[in-house]
N, C-alpha and C positions, 0 to 999 in steps of 0.2 A: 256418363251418368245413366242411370238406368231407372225407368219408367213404367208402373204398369199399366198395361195394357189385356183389354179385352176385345179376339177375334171371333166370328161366327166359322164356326165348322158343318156345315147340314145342318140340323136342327140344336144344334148344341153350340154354347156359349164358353169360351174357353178362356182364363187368366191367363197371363204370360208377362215378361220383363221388358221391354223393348228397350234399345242400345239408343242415345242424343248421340249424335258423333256430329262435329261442328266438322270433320277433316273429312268427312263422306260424303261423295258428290252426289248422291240420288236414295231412294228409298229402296233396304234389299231385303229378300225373305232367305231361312236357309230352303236347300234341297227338298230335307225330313221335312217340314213344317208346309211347303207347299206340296207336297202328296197327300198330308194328313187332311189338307180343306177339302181335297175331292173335287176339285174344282179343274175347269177346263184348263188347260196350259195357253198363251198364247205364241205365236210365235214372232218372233220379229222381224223384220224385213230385211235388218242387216243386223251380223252380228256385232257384239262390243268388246271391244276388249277389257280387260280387269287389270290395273295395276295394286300391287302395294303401295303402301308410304312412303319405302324406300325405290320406288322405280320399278322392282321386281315384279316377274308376269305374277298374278293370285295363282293358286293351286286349279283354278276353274279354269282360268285363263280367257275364257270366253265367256259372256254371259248371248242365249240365245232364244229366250224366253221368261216371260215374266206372267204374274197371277194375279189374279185381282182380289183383294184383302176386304172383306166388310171390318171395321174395328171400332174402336170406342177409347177414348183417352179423357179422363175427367172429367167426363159426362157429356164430350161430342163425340158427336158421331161421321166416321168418315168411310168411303169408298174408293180405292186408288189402286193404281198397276204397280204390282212392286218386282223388283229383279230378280229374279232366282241364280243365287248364286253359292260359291263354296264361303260361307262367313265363321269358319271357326267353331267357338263353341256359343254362339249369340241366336237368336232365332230372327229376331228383328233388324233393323238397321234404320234408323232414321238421319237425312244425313243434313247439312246445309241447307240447300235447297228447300225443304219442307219447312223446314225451321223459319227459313224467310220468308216463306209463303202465307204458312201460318200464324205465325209472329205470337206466340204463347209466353206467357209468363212464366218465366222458371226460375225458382228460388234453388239456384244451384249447392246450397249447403242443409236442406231441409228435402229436397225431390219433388216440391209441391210443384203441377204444374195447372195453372190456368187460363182459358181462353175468356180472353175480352168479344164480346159483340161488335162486330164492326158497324159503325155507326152507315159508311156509306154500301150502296149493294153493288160489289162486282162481279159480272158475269165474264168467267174465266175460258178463253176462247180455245176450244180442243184443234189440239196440233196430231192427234192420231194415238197410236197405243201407248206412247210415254210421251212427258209434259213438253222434253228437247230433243231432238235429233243428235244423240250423244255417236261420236264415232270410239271415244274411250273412255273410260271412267276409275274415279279413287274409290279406294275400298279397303276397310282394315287401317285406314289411318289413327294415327297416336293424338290421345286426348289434348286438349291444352292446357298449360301450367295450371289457372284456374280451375277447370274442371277436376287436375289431378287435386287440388287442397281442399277444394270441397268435398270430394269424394274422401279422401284420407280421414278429415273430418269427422264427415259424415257416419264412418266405419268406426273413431274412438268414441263416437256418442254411443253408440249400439253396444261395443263393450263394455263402458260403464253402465249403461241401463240393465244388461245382462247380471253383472257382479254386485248390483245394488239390490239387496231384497227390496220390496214393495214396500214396506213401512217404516222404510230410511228414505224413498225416492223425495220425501219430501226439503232432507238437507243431500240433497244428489250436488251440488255445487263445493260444497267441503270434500267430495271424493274427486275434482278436478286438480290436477298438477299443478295449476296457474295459481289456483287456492293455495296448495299445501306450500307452493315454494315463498310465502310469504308468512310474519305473524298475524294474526287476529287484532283487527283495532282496541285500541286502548281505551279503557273506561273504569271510568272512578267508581272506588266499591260502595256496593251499597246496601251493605249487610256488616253486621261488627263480630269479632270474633270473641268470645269473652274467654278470658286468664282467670286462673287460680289465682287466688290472692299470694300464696307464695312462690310463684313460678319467676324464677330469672334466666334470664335471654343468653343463652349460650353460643358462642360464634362457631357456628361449623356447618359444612356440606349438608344438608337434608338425602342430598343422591351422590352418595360418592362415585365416581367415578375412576374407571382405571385410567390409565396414561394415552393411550390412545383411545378410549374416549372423550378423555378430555381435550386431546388433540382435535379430532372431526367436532368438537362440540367450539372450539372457539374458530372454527375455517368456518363453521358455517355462520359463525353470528360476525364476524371479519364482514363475510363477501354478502349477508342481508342488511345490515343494523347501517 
């Protein structure tokens, strides 16, 4: 799922998406994006290796240096060493780790995320330029079932929002599939229709239908009613 985020670049304030991956072992930047902050490189003492999700070396294959990120996520504010690595077409990487650390509120089928206050104050003990003394690390790992249905979700609400002009958004729930594959509740009229005085009741079709019409019209009241 994906999150925005806002990083300091020199005097300029930048938006950007950043990637939750629950399968990603640490927090990475791309390449591009840590050349654009201007920032000093640092180097690491020892380098790490990079797998994929399936075992495979990353395209980087080594990570050997990492940056330091000023950022901002729904209104905290954070400072931390991130990995510079080859991550695709993502700029961010936010992986487990952080997640746990942090422990944010995230409504995975809306992208809302929020940080609670923590009631107790811990002071978080520096182990040197990254949080663990990693000798390898996951990267590019595959979302979880959950994160893929809320995401899928998330993506058919956007299309309907899209296809619904503004001044329908208010019956937007009649333009859902869950809606239409059902009839509307039943309610007693409440309005009369008034007859001519000579009008008699004729028995026939008001919608005629062709043969296969009428075919699809009694399979679907079969498989609803």
């Amino acid at each position: 799922m994906h999150i925005p985020l806002q990083y300091k670049a020199g005097t300029k304030i930048i938006e950007t998406q950043a990637l939750l991956d629950l399968g990603a072992r640490g927090r990475f930047i791309s390449m591009t994006l840590a050349k654009e902050l201007g920032r000093k490189w640092i180097q690491l003492p020892e380098k790490i290796k990079v797998f994929n999700v399936d075992g495979t070396l990353n395209k980087a294959a080594w990570i050997s240096h990492v940056v330091e990120l000023e950022f901002k996520i729904a209104g905290k504010e954070f400072r931390e060493n991130f990995m510079i690595s080859g991550i695709g077409d993502e700029s961010i990487i936010l992986g487990l780790p952080w997640l746990q650390y942090h422990n944010p509120q995230i409504d995975w089928e809306t992208g809302e995320v929020k940080f609670i206050p923590k009631r107790k104050i811990q002071i978080r003990r520096f182990k040197g330029i990254l949080d663990d003394n990693l000798a390898e690390v996951l990267i590019g790992a595959k979302i979880t079932a959950s994160q893929e249905l809320a995401h899928q979700q998330q993506e058919v609400r956007k299309e309907i929002d899209k296809m619904i002009p503004p001044y329908l958004q208010w019956y937007r729930d009649h333009f859902e599939k869950k809606k239409a594959e059902r009839f509307p509740p039943s309610w007693s009229y409440n309005h009369a229709i008034k007859l001519k005085p000579d009008f008699v009741p004729r028995n026939c079709k008001l919608y005629p239908l062709s043969p296969n019409e009428q075919k699809e019209q009694d399979k679907f009241l079969e498989e609803n009613l």
